[in-house]
Structure formats: structure tokens, C-alpha cells
C-alpha positions in Angstrom: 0.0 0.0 0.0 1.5 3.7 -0.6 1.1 6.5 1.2 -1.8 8.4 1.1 0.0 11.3 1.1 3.5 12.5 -0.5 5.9 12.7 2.1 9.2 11.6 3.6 9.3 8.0 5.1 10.9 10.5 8.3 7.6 12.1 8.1 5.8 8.8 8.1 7.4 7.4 11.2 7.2 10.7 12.9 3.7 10.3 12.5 3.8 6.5 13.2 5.2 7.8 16.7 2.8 10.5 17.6 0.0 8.4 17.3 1.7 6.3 19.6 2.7 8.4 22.2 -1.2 9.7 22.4 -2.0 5.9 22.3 0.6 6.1 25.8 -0.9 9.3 27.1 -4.5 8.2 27.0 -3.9 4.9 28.7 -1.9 7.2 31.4 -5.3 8.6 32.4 -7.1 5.2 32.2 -5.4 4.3 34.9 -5.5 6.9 37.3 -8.4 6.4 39.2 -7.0 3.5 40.5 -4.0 5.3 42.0 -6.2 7.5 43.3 -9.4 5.6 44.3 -9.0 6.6 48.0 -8.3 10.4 47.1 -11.3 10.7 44.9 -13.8 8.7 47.3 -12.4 10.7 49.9 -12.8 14.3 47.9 -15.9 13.4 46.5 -17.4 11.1 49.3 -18.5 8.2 47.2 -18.6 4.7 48.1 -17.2 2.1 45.7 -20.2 1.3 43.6 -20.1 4.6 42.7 -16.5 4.6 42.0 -16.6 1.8 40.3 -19.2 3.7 38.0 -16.8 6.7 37.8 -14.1 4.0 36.2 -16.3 2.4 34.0 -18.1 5.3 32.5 -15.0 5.9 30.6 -15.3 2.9 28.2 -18.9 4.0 27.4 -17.5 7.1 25.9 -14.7 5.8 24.6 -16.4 2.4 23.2 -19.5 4.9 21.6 -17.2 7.5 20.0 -15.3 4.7 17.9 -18.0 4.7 15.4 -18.2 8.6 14.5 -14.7 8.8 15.1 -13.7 6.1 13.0 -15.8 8.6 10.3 -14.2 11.3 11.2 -10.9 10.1 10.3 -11.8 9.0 7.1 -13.5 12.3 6.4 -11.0 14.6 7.8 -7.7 12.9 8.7 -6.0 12.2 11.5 -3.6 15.7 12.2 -7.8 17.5 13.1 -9.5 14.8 14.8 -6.6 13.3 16.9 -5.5 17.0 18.1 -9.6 17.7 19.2 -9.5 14.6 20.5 -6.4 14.9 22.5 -7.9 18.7 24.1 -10.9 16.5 24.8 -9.0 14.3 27.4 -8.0 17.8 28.6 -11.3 19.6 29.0 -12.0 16.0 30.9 -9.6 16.4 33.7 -10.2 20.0 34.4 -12.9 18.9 36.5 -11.3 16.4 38.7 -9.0 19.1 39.4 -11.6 22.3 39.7 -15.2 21.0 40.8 -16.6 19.9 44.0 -19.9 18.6 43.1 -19.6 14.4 42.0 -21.9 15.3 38.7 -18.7 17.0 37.5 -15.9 14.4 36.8 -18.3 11.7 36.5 -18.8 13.7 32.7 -15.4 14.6 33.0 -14.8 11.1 32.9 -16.6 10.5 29.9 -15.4 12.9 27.7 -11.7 11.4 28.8 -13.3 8.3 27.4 -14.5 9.6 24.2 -11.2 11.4 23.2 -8.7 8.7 24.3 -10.8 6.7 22.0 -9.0 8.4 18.5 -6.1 7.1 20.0 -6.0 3.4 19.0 -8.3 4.3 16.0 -5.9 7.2 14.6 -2.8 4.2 15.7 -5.4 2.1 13.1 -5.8 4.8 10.7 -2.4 5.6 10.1 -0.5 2.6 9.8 -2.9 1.2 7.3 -2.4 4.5 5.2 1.0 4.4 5.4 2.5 0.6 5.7 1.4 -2.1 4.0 -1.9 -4.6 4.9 1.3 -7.4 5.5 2.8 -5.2 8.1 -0.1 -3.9 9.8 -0.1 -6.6 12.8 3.4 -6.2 13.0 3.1 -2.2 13.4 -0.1 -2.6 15.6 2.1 -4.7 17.8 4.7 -2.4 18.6 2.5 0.9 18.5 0.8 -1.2 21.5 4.6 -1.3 22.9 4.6 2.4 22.8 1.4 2.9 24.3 1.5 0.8 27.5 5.0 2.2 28.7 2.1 5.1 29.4 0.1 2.4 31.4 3.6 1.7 33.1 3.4 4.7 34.6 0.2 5.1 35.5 1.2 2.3 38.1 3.8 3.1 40.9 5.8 6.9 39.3 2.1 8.5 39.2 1.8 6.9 42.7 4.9 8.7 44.0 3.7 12.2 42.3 0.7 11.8 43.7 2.4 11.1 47.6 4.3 14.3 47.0 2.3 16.5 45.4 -1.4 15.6 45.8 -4.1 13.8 42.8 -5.1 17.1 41.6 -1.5 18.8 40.7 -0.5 15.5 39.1 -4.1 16.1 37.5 -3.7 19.0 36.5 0.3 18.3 35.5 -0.8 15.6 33.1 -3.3 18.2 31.6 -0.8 20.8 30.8 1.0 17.6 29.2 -2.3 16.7 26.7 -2.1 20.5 25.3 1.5 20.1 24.9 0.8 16.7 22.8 -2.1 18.7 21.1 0.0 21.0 19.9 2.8 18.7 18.6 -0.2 16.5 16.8 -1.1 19.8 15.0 2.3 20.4 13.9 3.6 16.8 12.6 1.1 15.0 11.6 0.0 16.3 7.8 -3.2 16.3 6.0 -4.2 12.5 5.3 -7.7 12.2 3.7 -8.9 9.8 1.9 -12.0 9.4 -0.3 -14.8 6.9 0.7 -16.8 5.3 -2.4 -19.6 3.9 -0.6 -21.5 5.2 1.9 -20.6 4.2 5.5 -24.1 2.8 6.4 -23.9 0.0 4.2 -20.3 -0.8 5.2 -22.0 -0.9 8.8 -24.2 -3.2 7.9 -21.6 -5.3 5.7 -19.5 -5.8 8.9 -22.3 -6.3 11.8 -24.0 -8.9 9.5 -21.4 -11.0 9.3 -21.2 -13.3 12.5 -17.8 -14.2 13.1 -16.7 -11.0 13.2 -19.6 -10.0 16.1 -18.8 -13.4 17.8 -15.1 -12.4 17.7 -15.3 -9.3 19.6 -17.9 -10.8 21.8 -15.8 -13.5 23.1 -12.7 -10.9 22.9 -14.5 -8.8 25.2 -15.3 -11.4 27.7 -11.4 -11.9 28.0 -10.9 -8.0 28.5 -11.0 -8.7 32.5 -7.6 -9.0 33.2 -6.7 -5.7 31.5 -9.3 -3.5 32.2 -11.2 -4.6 35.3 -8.3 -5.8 37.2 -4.8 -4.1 36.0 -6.9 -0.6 35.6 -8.3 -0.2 38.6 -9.6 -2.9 41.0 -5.9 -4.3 41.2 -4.1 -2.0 43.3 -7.1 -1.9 46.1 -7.0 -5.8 45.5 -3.6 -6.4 46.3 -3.7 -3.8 49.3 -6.7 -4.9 51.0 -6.4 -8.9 50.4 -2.8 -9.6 50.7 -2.1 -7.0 52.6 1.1 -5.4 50.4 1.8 -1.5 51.2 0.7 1.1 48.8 3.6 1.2 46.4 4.1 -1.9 46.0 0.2 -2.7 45.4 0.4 0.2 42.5 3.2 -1.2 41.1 2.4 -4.7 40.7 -0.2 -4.6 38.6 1.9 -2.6 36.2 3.6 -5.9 35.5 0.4 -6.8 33.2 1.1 -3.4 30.9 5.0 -4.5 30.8 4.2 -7.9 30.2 1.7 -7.0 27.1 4.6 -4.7 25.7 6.5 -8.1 25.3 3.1 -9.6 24.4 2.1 -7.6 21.4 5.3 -8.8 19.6 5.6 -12.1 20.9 1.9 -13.4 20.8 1.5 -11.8 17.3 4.7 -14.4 16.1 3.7 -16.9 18.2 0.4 -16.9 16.2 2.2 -16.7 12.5 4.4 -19.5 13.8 2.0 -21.9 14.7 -0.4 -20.9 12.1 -3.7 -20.1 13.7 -4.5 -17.0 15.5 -7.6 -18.4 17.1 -5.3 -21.4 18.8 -2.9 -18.5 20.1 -5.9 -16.9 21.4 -6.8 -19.5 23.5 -3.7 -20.5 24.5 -3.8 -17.1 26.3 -6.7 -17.5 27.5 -6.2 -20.8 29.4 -3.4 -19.5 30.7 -4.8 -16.2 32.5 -7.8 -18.1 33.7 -5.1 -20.4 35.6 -3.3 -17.5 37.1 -6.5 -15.5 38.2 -7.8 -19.0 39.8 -4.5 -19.6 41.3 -4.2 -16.0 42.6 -7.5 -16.2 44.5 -6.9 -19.7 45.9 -4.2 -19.2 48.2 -2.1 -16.3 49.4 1.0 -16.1 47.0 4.8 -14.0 47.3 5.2 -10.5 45.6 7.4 -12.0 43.1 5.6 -15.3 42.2 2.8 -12.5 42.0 5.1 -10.0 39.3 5.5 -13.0 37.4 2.7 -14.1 37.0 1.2 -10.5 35.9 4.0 -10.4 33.8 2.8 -13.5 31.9 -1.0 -12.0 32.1 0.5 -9.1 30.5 1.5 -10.7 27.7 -1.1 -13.2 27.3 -3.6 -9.9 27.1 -2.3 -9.0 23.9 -4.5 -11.7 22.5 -6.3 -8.6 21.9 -4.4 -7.4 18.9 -5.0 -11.2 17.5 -8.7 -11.3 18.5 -9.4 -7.8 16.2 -6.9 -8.7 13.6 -8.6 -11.9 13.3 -12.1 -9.9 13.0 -10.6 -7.9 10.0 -9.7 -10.8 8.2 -13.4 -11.9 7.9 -14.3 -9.1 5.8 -13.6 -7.7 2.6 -10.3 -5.5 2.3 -12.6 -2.2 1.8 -13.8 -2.3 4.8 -11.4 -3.8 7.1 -10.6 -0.6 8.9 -13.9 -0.5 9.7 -14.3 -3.5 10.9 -11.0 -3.0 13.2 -12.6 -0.2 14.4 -15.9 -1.8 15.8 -14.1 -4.3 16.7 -12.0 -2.6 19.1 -15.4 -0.8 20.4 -17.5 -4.1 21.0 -14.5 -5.0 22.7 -13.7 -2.5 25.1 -17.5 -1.8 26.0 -17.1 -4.9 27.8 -14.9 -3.0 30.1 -17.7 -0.8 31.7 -19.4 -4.3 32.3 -16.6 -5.2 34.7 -15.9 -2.3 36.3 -19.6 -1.7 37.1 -20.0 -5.5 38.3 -16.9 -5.6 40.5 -17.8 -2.5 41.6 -21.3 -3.8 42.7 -20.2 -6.7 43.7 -17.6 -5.2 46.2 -20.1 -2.4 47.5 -22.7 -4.7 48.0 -20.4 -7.5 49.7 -19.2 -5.2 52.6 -16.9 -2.2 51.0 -13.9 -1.5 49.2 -12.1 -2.3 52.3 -13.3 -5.8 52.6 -11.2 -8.3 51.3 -13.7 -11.1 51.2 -16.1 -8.3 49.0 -12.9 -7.5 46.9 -12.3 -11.4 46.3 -15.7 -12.1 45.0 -15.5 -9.3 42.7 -12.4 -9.9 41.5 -13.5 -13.3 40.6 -15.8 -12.0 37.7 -12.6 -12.2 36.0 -11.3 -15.9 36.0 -15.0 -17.0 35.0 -15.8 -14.7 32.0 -12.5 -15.8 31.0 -13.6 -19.6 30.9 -16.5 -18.0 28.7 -14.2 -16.6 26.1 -12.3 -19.5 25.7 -15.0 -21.8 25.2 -16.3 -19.0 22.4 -12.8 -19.2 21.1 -12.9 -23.3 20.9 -16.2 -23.0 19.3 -14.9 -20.4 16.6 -11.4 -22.6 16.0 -13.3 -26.0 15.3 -16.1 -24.4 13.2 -13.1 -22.7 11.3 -11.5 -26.2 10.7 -14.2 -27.6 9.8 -15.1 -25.7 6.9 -10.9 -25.8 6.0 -11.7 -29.5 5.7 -15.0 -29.3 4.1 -12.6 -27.1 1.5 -10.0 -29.7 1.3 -12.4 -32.4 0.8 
């Protein structure tokens, strides 16, 4: 595929890398809340249901923007939509940082949701205008590297600001931070249109019709746990409160699942080409976090037996990157950046699903400071794993079925 546009490959990569860095910055401020849960219940007296619906209110914008942004992009380009999207995130801190009244972050929160979300899609947009379809899983794989160094820290460093200098400076700190990434998104990335010739309903339709791409992202989304209900938010409180680790070393831990799915996105993505199948990679990862998760909950376990295992959660949750290229293999070529899209927005709604139930689970179990509570809602996880990878087994055997039929 050429570029879209005439330009320098240096230009290309320069744009390959701010995407990427807004990829980083947006996952800084997904993880947040969970460094500051206490802060926020305590500023805002909430209790954690409500918190949890504070967390998950975030992937309902960012899972319902994908669609019009994903228009956008094709409309516009990426240098207008990612830079209004990255002043979004902004304009949603400001009132974490300024209002008093809960109503006020709570939509704060969702519009940090709905701008974060031209982050992956712009990542999407990009690379397919600029490398070719044979690389894109390749380039999606280490643009996800990029980005979850920001989930890095957003673990124990934005722990240590926030010890010294209180939530709302580092709040207002990573603010000043978005407008300086605005303006560099302005100023590097060029004009990149491109011209649609059929209308976008009935590529809509063309994707959501077919059923293994919806089944994909369903059963994707159902293996999202690990990621975004646990490593998010729910793990740090988790990890203080049940096994009883101090505060730095609770945020830190589960920063071991964003390192470990910056080695993931690489090596799950060759694992996959060198075995063949992306599905069987799929649930390879899957069995695997559902054994940790179980194992984790059965019996007290050592910080580092703990790191390692998040470290191999970490990279077994870049089955994601599989699970959506998979998806946009099942349509035609004209609309597989649509499809990727969706994909990724079916996928990560299921992340307001767990934060909300482990959130009500917790609350209605005794409290955020009950381990018992937090060990019932924590294991949400392990089980809508088993879900996914019984999807996933279902998907694999009907796909080598009809291989054989083909053969035959």
C-alpha cells in the first residue's frame, strides 16, 4: 500500500510515533483512578459502587465515540481529529482538578473516554495509510509497545507524584502535558484524507452482518477482565486490601500486566504466525490467564511469584491485537478498517461491564475495604475468561471444519 500522502518516510514514522505516544498518554489517564481511588472517594465522598461507575463510565464514551470517530478520520484525517480529541482528554480532567460537586468528573470522565478513543483508531488509521496490509499486525504490535509504557506509569511513578504532590496537581500536571501533545499532533502530523466510495451505512451493515466478526469481539470482550477490570483499577485496592502489600508496591504490581503485554504484542502476534492459527494463540492465552486468576485467588501467594505471574497475564492480554486482527480478516479488504474499528469498540465496552460488576459486587459484599467483598468481585474475572475460551474453541473447530470441508 502507498502513502496516502506525499511525504518523507521520516515524516511517516514521525507520524507512526505521535500516534503512539497519544496511544501512551491516554492509557496514562485510564489508569488513574486506581491510584487515586481513596483520594477521589475521599474528595468526592463516594462509596465504591459509585466509584466503580466513575471507572467504567469511561469505556462507554470511549467504546460509543469509535463509530463517528472512525468517520471522522476518514473524512477529515487524522492531524484535526486526533488534536480535538487529545484537548478532549484535557477539557475532561479540568474537573477532577476544579469541581466539587460528584456530577462533574463523572462527565469529565466520559469525555476522557470519548477522546482517548481516536487514539488506538488514529494508531489504526495511520498505519494502514502508510504501511502495507502485511505489516499492519506487525506495526499494531509495537505501537501497542509504545502505548502501555504510558500504562507503566500510571502504576507506581504516578503513585509517587501523587504522595508528594497531591491527585489534583498530578491532574492538572498531566493536563498541561495533553495540550503540549495537542500542539505537537497539529504540527507533525499532515493532511491524510482519503476518499470513501460507498456510503458508510452499508459498510456498517456489511461488517455487523457478518457473524464471526460480532462473535469475535464478543468472546474478545469477555477476556478483557484481566486488562481492564483488574490491571486498571480494581488491582491495586485488591492487592492492598487482600494480601495486605503497602501502597507502592500494590500500585506497582499490577503494572507488571502493561510490561508484560509490551513483550506480548510482539511475541503473541509471532507466536500466532508460527503456529499458524490466530484463534489457537488466542486460547492458548486465555487458558493461561484463567489459571493465574484461579490460582491467585486460591491461596495467598509471594510479591514476586505475584510480578511474574502478571508479567505473563500481560502478555497473554495482547490476544487482543489477534482477536481484532482476526475480526478484520473476515471481511472484505474495503472495509477492514472499519471493521478493526468496531471491533475494538465491542471490545472495550465490555470493560464498563466489569468495572460496574466488581464495583457492585464489592459495595454490595461489605466495601472496598473488605477483602472477602474484593475477592468475590475480583473473581468476575477468572470465569468470564472460561466464557471466552470456550467461544474461542467453538470459533477454532467451526473454522477447521469448513478448512476440511474445502480440502475435501
Amino acid at each position: 500500500m502507498k502513502p496516502i500522502f506525499s511525504n518523507s518516510r521520516a515524516v511517516v514514522w514521525m507520524v507512526w510515533i505521535i500516534a503512539s505516544v497519544f496511544y501512551a498518554y491516554q492509557y496514562i489517564l485510564r489508569v488513574m483512578p486506581s491510584i487515586m481511588l481513596n483520594d477521589i472517594m475521599q474528595q468526592f465522598h463516594i462509596d465504591a459502587a459509585t466509584f466503580g461507575q466513575f471507572s467504567g463510565v469511561y469505556y462507554i464514551g470511549y467504546s460509543l465515540m469509535h463509530l463517528p470517530i472512525g468517520i471522522l478520520l476518514d473524512r477529515f484525517g487524522p492531524r484535526r481529529i486526533m488534536t480535538g480529541c487529545i484537548l478532549l482528554t484535557v477539557a475532561g480532567l479540568l474537573p477532577m482538578i476544579l469541581a466539587e460537586h460528584w456530577v462533574y468528573p463523572i462527565g469529565g470522565r466520559i469525555l476522557v473516554g470519548m477522546g482517548s478513543s481516536a487514539a488506538i483508531l488514529g494508531v489504526f488509521k495511520i498505519i494502514r495509510m502508510t504501511f502495507s496490509e502485511k505489516r499492519f499486525p506487525r506495526m499494531l504490535s509495537f505501537s501497542v509497545t509504545i502505548g502501555l509504557f504510558g500504562a507503566i506509569y500510571g502504576g507506581g511513578p504516578v503513585s509517587f507524584m501523587r504522595d508528594i504532590f497531591g491527585f489534583q496537581t498530578v491532574a492538572l500536571f498531566f493536563a498541561l502535558a495533553g495540550l503540549a501533545l495537542a500542539g505537537a499532533t497539529y504540527w507533525i502530523v499532515p493532511e491524510m484524507k482519503s476518499s470513501l466510495q460507498t456510503s458508510v451505512l452499508s459498510d456498517v451493515k456489511e461488517v455487523l452482518k457478518n457473524q464471526r466478526v460480532v462473535w469475535t469481539c464478543v468472546f474478545a470482550g469477555l477476556m478483557v477482565g484481566p486488562l481492564e477490570g483488574f490491571a486498571d483499577v480494581w488491582g491495586t485496592t485488591f492487592l492492598k486490601e487482600v494480601y495486605g502489600f503497602d501502597s507502592a508496591l500494590s500500585a506497582s504490581l499490577p503494572s507488571m500486566i502493561f510490561i508484560g503485554m509490551c513483550f506480548g504484542a510482539p511475541v503473541l502476534t509471532w507466536i500466532a504466525d508460527r503456529i499458524g492459527s490466530y484463534l489457537a494463540a488466542i486460547i492458548g492465552a486465555g487458558i493461561a490467564m484463567s489459571a493465574l486468576f484461579f490460582l491467585m485467588l486460591a491461596a495467598p501467594i509471594s510479591s514476586g511469584i505475584l510480578g511474574a505471574s502478571f508479567l505473563l497475564v500481560g502478555i497473554c492480554c495482547a490476544y487482543q491485537i489477534l482477536a481484532i486482527y482476526k475480526a478484520s480478516t473476515y471481511v472484505r479488504e474495503h472495509v477492514a478498517g472499519l471493521t478493526t474499528a468496531l471491533a475494538n469498540m465491542i471490545i472495550m465496552i465490555f470493560g464498563y461491564a466489569f468495572h460496574s460488576i466488581i464495583g457492585a459486587i464489592v459495595q454490595s459484599m461489605g466495601g472496598a475495604n473488605n477483602p472477602h467483598a474484593l475477592g468475590l468481585g475480583v473473581a468476575v474475572i477468572p470465569i468470564c475468561l472460561l466464557m471466552g475460551i470456550g467461544g474461542f474453541v467453538f470459533l477454532f473447530i467451526n473454522e477447521n471444519r469448513k478448512i476440511a470441508v474445502k480440502q475435501d
